[in-house]
RODO-2510 file (C-alpha; in nm, 4 decimals, decimal comma):
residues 291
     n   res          X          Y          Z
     1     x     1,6804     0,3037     2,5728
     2     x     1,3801     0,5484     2,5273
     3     x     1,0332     0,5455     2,2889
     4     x     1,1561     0,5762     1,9534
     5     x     1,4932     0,4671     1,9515
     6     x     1,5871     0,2010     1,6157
     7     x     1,7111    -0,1185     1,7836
     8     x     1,7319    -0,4822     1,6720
     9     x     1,6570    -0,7966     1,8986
    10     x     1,9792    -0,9737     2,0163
    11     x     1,8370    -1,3677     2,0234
    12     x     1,6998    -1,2929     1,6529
    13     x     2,0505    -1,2419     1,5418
    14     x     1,9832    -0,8378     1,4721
    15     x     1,7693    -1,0034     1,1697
    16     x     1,5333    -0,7077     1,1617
    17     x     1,5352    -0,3126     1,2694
    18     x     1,2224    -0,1942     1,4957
    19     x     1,1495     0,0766     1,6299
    20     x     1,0724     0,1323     2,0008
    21     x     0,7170     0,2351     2,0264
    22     x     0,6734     0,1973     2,3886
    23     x     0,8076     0,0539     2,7243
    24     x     0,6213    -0,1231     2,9605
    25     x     0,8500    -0,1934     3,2814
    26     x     1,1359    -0,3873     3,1297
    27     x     0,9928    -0,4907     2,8337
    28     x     0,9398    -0,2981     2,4685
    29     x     0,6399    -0,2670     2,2101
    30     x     0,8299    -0,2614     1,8534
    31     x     0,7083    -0,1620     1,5193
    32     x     0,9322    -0,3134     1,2387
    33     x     1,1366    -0,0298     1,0309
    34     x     1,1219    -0,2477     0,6805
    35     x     0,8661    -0,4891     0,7529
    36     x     0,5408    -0,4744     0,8923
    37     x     0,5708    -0,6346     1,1895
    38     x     0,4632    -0,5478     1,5473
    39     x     0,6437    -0,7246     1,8432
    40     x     0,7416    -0,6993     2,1982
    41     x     1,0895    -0,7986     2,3086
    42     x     1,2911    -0,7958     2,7409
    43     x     1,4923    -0,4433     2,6879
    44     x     1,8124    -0,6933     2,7478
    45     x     1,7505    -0,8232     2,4504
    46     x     1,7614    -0,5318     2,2466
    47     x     2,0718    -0,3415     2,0473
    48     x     2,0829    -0,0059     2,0034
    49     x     2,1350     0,1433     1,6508
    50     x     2,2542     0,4862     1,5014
    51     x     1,9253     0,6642     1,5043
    52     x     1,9189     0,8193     1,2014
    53     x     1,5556     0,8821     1,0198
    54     x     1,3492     0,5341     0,9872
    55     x     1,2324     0,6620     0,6487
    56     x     1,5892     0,6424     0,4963
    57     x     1,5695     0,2435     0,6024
    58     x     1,2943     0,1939     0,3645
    59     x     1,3860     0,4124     0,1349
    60     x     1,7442     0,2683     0,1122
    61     x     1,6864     0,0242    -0,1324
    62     x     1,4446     0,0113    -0,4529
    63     x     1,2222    -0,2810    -0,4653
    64     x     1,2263    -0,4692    -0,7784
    65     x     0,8814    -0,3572    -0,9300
    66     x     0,9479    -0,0183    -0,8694
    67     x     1,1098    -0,0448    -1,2343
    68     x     0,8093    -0,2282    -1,3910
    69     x     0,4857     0,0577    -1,2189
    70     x     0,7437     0,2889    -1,3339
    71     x     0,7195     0,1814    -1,7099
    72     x     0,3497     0,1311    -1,6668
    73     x     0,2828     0,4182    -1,5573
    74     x     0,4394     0,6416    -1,8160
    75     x     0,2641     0,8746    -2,0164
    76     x     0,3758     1,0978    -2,3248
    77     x     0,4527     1,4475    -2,2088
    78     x     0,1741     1,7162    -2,3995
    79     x     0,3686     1,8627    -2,7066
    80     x     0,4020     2,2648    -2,6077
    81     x     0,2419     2,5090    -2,8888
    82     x     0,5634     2,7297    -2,9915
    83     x     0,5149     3,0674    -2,8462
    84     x     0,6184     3,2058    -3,1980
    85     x     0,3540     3,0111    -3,3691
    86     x     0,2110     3,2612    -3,6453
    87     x    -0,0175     3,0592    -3,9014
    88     x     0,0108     3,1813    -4,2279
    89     x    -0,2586     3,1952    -4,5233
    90     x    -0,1787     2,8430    -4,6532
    91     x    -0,1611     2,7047    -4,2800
    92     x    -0,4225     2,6271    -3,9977
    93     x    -0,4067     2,4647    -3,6506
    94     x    -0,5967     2,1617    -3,6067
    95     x    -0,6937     2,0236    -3,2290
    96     x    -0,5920     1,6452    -3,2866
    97     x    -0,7922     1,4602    -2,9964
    98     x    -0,5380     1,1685    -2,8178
    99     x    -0,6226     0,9452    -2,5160
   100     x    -0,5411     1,0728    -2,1463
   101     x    -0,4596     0,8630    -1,8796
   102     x    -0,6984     0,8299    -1,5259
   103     x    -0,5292     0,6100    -1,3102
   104     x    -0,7763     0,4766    -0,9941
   105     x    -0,7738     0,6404    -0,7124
   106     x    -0,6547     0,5225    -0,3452
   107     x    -0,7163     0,5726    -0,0421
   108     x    -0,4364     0,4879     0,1559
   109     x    -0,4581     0,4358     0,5456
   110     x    -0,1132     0,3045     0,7482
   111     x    -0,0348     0,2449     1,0953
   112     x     0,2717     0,3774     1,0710
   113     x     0,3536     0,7545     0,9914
   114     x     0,7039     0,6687     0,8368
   115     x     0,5610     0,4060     0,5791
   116     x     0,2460     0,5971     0,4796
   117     x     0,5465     0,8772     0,4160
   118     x     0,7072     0,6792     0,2020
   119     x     0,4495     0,5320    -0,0049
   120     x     0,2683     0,8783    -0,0215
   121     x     0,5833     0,9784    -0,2184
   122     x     0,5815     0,6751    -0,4421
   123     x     0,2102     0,7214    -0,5634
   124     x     0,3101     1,0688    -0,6099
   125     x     0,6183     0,9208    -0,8236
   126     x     0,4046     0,6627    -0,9867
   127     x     0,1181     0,9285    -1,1138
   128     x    -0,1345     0,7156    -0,8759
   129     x    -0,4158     0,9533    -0,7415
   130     x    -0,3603     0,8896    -0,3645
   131     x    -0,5040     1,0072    -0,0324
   132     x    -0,2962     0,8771     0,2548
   133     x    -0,4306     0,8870     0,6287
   134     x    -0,2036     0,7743     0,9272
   135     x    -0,4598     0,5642     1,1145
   136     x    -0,4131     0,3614     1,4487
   137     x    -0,5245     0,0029     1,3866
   138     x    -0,7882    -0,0004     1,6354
   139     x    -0,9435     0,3379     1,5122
   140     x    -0,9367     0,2166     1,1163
   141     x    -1,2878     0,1082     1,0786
   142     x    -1,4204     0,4460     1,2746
   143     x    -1,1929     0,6419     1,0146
   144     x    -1,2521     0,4664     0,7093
   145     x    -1,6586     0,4854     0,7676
   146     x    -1,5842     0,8810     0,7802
   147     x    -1,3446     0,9028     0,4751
   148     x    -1,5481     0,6861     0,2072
   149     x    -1,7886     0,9111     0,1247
   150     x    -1,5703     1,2187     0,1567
   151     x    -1,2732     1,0820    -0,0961
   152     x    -1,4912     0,8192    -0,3247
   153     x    -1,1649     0,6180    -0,3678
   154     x    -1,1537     0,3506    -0,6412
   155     x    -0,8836     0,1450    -0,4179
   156     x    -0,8825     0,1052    -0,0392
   157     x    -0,5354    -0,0129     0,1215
   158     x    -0,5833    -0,0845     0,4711
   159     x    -0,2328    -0,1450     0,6243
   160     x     0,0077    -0,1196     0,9140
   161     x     0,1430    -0,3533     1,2115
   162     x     0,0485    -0,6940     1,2724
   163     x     0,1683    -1,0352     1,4155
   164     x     0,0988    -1,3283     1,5565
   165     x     0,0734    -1,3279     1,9665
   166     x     0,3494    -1,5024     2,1453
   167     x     0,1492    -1,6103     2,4061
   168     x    -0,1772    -1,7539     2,2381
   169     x    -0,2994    -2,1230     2,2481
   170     x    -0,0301    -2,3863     2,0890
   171     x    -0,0190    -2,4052     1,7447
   172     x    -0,4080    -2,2100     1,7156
   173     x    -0,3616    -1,9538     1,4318
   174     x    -0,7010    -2,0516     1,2922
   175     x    -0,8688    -1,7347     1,5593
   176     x    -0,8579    -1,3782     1,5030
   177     x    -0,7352    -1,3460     1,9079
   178     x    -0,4216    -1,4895     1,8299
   179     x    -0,3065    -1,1685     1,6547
   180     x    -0,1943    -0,8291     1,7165
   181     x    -0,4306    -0,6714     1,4658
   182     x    -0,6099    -0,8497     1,2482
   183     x    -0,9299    -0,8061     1,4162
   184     x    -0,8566    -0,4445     1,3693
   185     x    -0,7979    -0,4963     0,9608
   186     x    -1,1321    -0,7151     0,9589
   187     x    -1,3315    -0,4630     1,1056
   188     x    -1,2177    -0,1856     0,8757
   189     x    -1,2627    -0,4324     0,5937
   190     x    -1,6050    -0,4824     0,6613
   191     x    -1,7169    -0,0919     0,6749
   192     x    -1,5063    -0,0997     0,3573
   193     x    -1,7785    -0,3477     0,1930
   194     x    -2,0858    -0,1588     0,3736
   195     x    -2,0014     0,0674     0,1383
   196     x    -1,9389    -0,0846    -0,1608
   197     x    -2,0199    -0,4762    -0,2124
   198     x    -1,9347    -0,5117    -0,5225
   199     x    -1,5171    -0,5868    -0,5261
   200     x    -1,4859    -0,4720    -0,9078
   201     x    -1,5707    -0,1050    -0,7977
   202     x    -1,3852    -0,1080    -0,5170
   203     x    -1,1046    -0,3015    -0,4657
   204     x    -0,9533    -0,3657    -0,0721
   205     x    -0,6335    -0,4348    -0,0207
   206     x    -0,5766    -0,5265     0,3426
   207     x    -0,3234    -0,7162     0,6365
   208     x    -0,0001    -0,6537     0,7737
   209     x     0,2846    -0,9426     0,8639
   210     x     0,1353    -1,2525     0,9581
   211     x    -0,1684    -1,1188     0,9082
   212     x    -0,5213    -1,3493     0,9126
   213     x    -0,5518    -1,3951     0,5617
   214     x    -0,8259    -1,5834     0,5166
   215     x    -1,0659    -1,3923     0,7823
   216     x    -0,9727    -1,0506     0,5620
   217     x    -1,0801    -1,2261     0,2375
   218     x    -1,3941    -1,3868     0,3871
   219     x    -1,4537    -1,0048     0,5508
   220     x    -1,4606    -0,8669     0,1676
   221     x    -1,1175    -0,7991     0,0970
   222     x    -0,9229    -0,8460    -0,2519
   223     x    -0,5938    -0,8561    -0,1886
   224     x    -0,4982    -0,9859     0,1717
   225     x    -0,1878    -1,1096     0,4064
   226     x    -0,0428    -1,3209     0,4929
   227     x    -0,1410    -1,6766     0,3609
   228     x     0,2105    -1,8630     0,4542
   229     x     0,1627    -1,5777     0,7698
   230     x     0,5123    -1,4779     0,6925
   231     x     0,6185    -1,1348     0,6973
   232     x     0,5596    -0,8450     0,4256
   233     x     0,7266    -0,5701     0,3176
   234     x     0,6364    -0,2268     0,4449
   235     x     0,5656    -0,1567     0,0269
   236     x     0,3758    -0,4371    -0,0839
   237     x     0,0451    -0,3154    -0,0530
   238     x     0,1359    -0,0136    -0,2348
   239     x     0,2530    -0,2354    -0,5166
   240     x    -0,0803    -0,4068    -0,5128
   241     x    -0,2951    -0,0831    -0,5424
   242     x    -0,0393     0,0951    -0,8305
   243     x    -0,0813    -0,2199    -1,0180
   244     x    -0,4413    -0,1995    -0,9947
   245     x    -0,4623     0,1376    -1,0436
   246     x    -0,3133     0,0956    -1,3980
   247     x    -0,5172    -0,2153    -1,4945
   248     x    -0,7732    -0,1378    -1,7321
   249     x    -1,0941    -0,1849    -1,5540
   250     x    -1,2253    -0,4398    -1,8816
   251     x    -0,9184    -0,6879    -1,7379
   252     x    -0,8817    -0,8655    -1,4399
   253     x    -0,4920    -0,7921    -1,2752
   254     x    -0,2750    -1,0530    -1,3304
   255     x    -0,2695    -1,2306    -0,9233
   256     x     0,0015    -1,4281    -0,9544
   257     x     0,2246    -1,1915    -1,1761
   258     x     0,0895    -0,8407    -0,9300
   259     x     0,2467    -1,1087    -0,6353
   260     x     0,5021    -1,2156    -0,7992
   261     x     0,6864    -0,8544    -0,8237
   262     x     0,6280    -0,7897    -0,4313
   263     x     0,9283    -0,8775    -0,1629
   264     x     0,7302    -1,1500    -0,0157
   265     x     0,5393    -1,3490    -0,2846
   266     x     0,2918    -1,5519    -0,2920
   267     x     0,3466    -1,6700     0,0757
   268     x     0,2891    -1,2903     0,2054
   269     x    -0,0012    -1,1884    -0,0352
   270     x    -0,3153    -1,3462    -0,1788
   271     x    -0,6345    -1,2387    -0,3168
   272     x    -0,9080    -1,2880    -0,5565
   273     x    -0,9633    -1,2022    -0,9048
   274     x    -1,0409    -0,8534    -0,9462
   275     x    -1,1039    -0,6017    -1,2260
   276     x    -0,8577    -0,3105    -1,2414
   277     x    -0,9313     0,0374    -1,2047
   278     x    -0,8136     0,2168    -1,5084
   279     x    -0,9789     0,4016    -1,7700
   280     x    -0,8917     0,6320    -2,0653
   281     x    -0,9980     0,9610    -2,1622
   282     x    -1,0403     1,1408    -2,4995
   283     x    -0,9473     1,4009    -2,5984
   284     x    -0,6040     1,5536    -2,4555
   285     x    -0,5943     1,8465    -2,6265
   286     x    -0,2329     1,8326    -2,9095
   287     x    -0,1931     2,0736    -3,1168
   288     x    -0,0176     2,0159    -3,4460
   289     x     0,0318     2,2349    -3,7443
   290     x    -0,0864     2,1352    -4,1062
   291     x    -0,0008     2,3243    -4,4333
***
């Protein structure tokens, strides 16, 4: 077995596909294909798997609020003036103002280059304003203190591997050393609200699986994992941010029903009440004939 190759971890039952990200002697660093989980696993416990493209994992099946930010984020098409338009003496054209949509923006920065592929594509899909960044963990904060001014996002998702340590004092999840990378998400979190304090003009969306959810809320964060410190799926967040991104910023998003559409639930995500981020426009220009 070699960096990169899809395998699944034999005394797990093959529950979950990983990727290889790196051996060290006989054992493996693993980055979860579906799920956004980092591990470590003894190479002899590891199955090999067809390596096709990662991205095709994720983008196998549809979650089930795809659907729903689908419907919410439809907007009339702009009628088309007829090329052969030619008013006439009795006739005029007259510019009828309607509403335009403008979504919130996001600034999106992953871990992993496969998932920030994938949910690049389904802002694009969703009509979300998005600006994706594949980030290391440890180098998030560093990156995030750069981008902020540059991009002025509305929405900050802050994402990528995370677990709890294997090896870590018994039963002590209640420290930030007992994970893989929460430190990492805390850190970022707080440049994040160096920024911008106030969490109804920008709203954070932060953790991975297992992630320390209270320490990212208490950090400044909106939206966090993991409160049951289960694991998430690698499109939650993005469900989190579209959702906000097409709440009108005069309501606060619905927690428990944004939660409820997302793989993992309320065990994987949490957060606070927060205003959402959109706002209309007037006028899109329609034009219309009267006689």
């Amino acid at each position: 077995m070699k960096q990169g190759d899809l395998v699944t971890r034999r005394s797990y039952g093959g529950d979950i596909v990983f990727k290889i990200q790196e051996i060290r002697q006989q054992y493996a660093v693993l980055r979860g294909v579906e799920l956004r989980l980092l591990a470590d696993a003894p190479l002899l416990d590891l199955d090999a798997l067809p390596q096709r493209d990662p991205f095709q994992y994720v983008a196998a099946a549809s979650p089930q609020w795809l659907d729903s930010l689908k419907r919410s984020a439809v907007v009339p098409p702009m009628p088309a003036v007829p090329a052969n338009l030619q008013p006439d003496m009795g006739e005029k054209i007259k510019i009828r103002p309607v509403y335009f949509d403008l979504p919130g923006k996001v600034l999106h920065l992953d871990g992993d280059p496969f998932y920030l592929r994938k949910c690049m594509n389904l802002y694009s899909e969703l009509r979300v304003p998005a600006e994706g960044y594949y980030v290391t963990e440890a180098s998030m904060a560093d990156a995030l203190y750069r981008l902020l001014p540059q991009t002025q996002p509305d929405i900050v998702v802050i994402t990528g591997h995370d677990g709890i340590l294997k090896h870590r004092n018994a039963g002590d999840i209640s420290q930030l050393s007992s994970y893989k990378n929460s430190h990492n998400f805390v850190n970022a979190v707080r440049i994040a609200r160096q920024y911008e304090k106030n969490r109804d003009v920008l709203t954070v969306i932060a953790g991975a699986c297992q992630s320390h959810f209270e320490a990212l809320l208490h950090a400044g964060a909106n939206f966090a994992s993991s409160p049951a410190r289960v694991l998430i799926h690698a499109l939650d967040p993005l469900c989190i941010a579209a959702k906000v991104a097409y709440t009108p910023i005069k309501e606060t998003v619905n927690i428990v029903d944004v939660i409820g559409l997302t793989h993992s639930g309320l065990e994987g995500l949490g957060g606070v009440e927060s205003l959402g981020s959109y706002r209309r426009g007037v006028p899109k220009m329609q034009y219309s004939t009267l006689t």
